[in-house]
C-alpha positions in Angstrom: -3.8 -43.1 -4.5 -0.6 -44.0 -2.6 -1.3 -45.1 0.4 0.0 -48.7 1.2 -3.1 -50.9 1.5 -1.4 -53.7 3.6 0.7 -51.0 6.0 4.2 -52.1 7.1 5.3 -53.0 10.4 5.2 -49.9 13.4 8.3 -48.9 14.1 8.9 -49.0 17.8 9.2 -46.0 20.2 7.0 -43.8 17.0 4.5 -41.7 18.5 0.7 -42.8 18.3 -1.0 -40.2 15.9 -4.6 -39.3 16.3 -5.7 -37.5 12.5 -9.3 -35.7 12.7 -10.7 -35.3 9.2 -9.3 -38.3 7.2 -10.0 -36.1 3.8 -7.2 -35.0 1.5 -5.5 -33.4 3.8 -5.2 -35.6 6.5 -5.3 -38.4 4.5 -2.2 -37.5 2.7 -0.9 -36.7 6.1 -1.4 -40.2 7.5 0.0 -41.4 3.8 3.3 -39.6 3.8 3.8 -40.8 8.0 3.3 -44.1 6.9 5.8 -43.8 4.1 8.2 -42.0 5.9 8.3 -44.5 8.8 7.5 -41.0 11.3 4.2 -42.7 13.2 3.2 -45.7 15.2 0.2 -46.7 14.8 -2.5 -44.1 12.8 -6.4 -43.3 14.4 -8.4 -42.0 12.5 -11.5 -40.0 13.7 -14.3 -38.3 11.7 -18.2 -38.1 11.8 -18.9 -39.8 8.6 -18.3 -43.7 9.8 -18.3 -44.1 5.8 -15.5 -42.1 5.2 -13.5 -43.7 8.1 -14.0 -47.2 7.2 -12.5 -46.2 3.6 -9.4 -44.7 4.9 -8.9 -48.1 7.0 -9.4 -49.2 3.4 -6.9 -47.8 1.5 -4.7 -48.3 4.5 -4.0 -44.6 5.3 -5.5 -45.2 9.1 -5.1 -48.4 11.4 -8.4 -48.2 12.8 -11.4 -45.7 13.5 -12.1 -44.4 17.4 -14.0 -41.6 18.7 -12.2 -38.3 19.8 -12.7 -39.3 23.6 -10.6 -43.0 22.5 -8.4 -41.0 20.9 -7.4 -38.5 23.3 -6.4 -41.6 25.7 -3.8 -43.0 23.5 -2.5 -40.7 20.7 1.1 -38.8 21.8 0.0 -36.2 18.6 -3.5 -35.2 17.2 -3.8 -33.3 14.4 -6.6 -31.4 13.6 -7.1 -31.7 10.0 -11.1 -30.3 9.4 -12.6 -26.8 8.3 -11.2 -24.1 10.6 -14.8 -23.7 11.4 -14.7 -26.8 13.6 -11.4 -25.9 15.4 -12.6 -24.6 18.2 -15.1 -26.9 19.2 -13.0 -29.9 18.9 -10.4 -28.2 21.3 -13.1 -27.4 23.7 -14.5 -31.2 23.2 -10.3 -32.7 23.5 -8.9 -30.2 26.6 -10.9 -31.8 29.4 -8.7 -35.4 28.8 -5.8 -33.8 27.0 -3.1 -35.2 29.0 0.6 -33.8 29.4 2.9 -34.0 26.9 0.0 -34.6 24.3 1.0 -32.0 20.8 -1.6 -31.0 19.3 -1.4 -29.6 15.7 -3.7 -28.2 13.1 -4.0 -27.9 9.1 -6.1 -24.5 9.2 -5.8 -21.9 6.6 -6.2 -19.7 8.8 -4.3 -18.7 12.0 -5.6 -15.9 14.0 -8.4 -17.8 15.6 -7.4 -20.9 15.6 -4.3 -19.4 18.2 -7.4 -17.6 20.0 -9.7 -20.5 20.4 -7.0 -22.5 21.4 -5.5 -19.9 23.9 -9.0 -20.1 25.5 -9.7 -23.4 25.8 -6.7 -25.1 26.2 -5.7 -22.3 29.2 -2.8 -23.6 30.8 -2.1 -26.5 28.0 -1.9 -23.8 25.8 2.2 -24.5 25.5 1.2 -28.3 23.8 -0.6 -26.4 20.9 1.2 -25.9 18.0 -0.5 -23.8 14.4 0.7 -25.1 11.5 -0.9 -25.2 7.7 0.1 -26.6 5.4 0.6 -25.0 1.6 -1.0 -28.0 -0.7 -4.1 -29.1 -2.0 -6.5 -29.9 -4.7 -9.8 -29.7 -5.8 -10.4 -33.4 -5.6 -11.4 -34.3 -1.7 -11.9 -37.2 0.6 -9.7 -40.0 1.2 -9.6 -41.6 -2.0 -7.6 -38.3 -3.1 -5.0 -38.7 0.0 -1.4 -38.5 -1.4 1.6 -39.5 0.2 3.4 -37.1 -1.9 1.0 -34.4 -1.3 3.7 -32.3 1.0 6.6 -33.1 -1.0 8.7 -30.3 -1.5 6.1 -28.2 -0.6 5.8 -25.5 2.7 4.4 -25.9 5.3 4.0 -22.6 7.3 4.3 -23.1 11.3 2.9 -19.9 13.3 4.0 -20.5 17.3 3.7 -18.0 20.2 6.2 -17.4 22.7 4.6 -19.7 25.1 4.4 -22.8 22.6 6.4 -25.9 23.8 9.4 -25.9 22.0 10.1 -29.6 22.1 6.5 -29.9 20.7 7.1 -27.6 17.9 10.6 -29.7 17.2 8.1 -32.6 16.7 5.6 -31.1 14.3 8.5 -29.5 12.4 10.3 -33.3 12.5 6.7 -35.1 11.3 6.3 -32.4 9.0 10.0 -32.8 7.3 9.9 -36.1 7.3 6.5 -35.7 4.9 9.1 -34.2 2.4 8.0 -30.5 3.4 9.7 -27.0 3.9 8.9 -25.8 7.1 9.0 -21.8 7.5 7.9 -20.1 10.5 5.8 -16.4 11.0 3.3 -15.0 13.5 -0.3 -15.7 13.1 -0.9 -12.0 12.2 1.6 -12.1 9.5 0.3 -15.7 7.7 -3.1 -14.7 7.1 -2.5 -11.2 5.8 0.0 -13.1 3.5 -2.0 -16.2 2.6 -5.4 -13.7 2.1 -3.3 -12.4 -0.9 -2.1 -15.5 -2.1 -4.0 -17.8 -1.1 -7.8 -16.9 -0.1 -8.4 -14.2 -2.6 -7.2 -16.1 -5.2 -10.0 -18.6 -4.5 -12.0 -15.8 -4.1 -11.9 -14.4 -7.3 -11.9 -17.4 -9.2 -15.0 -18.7 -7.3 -16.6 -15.0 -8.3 -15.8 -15.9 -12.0 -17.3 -18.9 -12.4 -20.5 -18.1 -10.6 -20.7 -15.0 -12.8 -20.0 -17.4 -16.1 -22.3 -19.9 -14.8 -25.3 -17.6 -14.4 -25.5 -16.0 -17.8 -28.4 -17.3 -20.1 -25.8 -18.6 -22.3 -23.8 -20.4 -19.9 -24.0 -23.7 -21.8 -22.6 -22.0 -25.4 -19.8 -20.1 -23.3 -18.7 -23.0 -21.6 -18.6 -25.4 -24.5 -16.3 -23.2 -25.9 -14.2 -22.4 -22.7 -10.3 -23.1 -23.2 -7.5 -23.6 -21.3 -7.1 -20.3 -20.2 -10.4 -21.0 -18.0 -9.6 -23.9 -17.1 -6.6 -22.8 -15.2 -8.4 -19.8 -13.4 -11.5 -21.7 -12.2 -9.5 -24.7 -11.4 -9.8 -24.0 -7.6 -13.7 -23.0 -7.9 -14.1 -26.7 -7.1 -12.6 -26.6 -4.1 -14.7 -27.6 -0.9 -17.3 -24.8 -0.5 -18.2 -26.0 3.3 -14.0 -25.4 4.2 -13.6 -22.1 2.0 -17.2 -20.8 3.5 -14.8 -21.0 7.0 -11.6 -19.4 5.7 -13.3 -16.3 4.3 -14.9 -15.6 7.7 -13.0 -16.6 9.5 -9.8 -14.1 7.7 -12.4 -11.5 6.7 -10.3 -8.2 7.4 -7.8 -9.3 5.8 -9.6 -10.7 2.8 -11.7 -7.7 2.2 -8.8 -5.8 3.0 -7.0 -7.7 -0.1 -10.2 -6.8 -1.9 -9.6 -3.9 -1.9 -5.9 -3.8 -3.0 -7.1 -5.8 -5.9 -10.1 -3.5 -7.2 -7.7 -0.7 -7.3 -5.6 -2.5 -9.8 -8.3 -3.4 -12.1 -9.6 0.0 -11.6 -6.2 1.1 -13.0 -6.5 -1.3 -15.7 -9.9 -0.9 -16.5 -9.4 3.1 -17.0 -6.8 2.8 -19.2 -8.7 0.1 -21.7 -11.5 3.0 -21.0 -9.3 5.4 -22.5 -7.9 3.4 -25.0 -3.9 4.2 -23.3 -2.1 1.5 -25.5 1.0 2.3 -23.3 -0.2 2.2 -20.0 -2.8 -1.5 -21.0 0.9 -2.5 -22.0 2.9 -1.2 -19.1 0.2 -2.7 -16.9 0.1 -6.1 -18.5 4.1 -6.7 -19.3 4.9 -5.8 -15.3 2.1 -8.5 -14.8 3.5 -10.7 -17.1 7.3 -10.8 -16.1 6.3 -11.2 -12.2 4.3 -14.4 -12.7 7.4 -15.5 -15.3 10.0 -14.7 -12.4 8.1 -16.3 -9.6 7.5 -19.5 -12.0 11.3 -19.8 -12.9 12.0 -19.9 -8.9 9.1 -22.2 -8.4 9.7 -24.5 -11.3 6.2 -24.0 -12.1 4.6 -23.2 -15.9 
């Protein structure tokens, strides 16, 4: 845990941010701010008093207020909860949003969250700017909360023609000065891309494990389990309740992923079927020489 516990002096003329959902994400969100010098003062709001009263702890928040306290003082709010609960907090923020308020989000997902907030915000549609940010881990709450979290890492912004574009300068400033990338796409375009890489990923590793851990011999199986499984079911432990909402909420283009995805073990089930030597090894060395190229630009093993 970075955070600073004792938080140093607000620097004047840095905008008020509200965070919703003081978990990893918007935790490590308040913690790079705060190390970055970006915000004023930090609210944190959340429906587990527990939870906010630990973030005042570690010093990622200056105090805890209600969404309607919030709204009356923050210049930005970010909306950093499952994309489930999106929509209703926009609906529950529009009626006091006042002008010149940004609003941002964390969501995986992009599609809704531009349609619920093109519906209920109406004409304050323009102070609504998507973002989501490309980080995590499997560890949650705020005693997880990085301020490195975002370092070097992208952060994907998705506006619409009618976004605000000194708002989105903002975001993109906030978001910079967390150490991020910031790259910019449509809504439609992020989740098709972030189904592949992202959500089926999850998908599939969450699939695994649930099939390992319901075999009679899950115990002997697991005792002898290596790195190998380690590394794919790492993100099974992610937060069910928040990857629950992504997968419904980016179904077609999940199942569309799917599908992509069973036609290439297809292909490589057939030829183990067949006992093809050459095309098991054609099949694994393209495989293997994509994930070596991508972790050589990523600096990744």
């Amino acid at each position: 845990m970075t955070a600073h516990r004792h938080p140093p002096a607000k620097q004047a003329g840095q905008p008020v941010v509200a965070i919703v959902g003081v978990g990893l994400i918007g935790g490590s969100f308040a913690a790079a701010l705060r190390a970055s010098g970006a915000a004023g003062r930090i609210i944190g709001v959340g429906r587990q008093p527990v939870t906010l009263a630990r973030a005042r702890e570690l010093g990622l928040i200056d105090q805890a207020q209600t969404l309607g306290q919030a709204m009356q003082e923050a210049d930005v709010v970010m909306l950093a909860t499952p994309v489930g609960a999106v929509a209703g907090l926009l609906a529950a923020m529009c009626p006091s949003l006042r002008p010149g308020v940004i609003i941002t989000d964390a969501g995986s997902t992009k599609q809704d969250i531009v349609q619920a907030a093109r519906e209920t915000l109406g004409d304050k549609f323009s102070q609504f700017v998507p973002g989501h940010p490309i980080a995590g881990a499997e560890q949650t709450g705020p005693e997880a909360a990085t301020a490195s979290l975002y370092h070097e890492r992208t952060v994907i912004v998705t506006p619409e023609a009618d976004t605000d574009p000194e708002a989105l300068a903002r975001v993109v400033a906030m978001w910079e000065g967390c150490g991020a990338r910031v790259m910019s796409m449509s809504a439609e375009r992020h989740d098709r891309v972030l189904a592949s890489v992202s959500h089926v990923p999850h998908f599939l590793s969450s699939s695994y494990m649930w099939q390992v851990a319901m075999a009679p011999d899950s115990d002997q199986r697991l005792a002898v389990a290596g790195t190998g499984f380690q590394d794919f079911t790492r993100i099974a432990a992610g937060s069910a309740e928040m990857w629950r909402d992504i997968f419904l909420a980016n179904r077609t283009a999940v199942l569309a992923e799917l599908d992509e995805v069973r036609q290439a073990m297809d292909r490589l089930e057939q030829a183990l079927q067949a006992a093809d030597h050459a095309a098991i090894d054609d099949f694994l060395e393209r495989a293997a020489v994509a994930r070596r190229f991508w972790g050589s630009r990523t600096r990744l093993p």
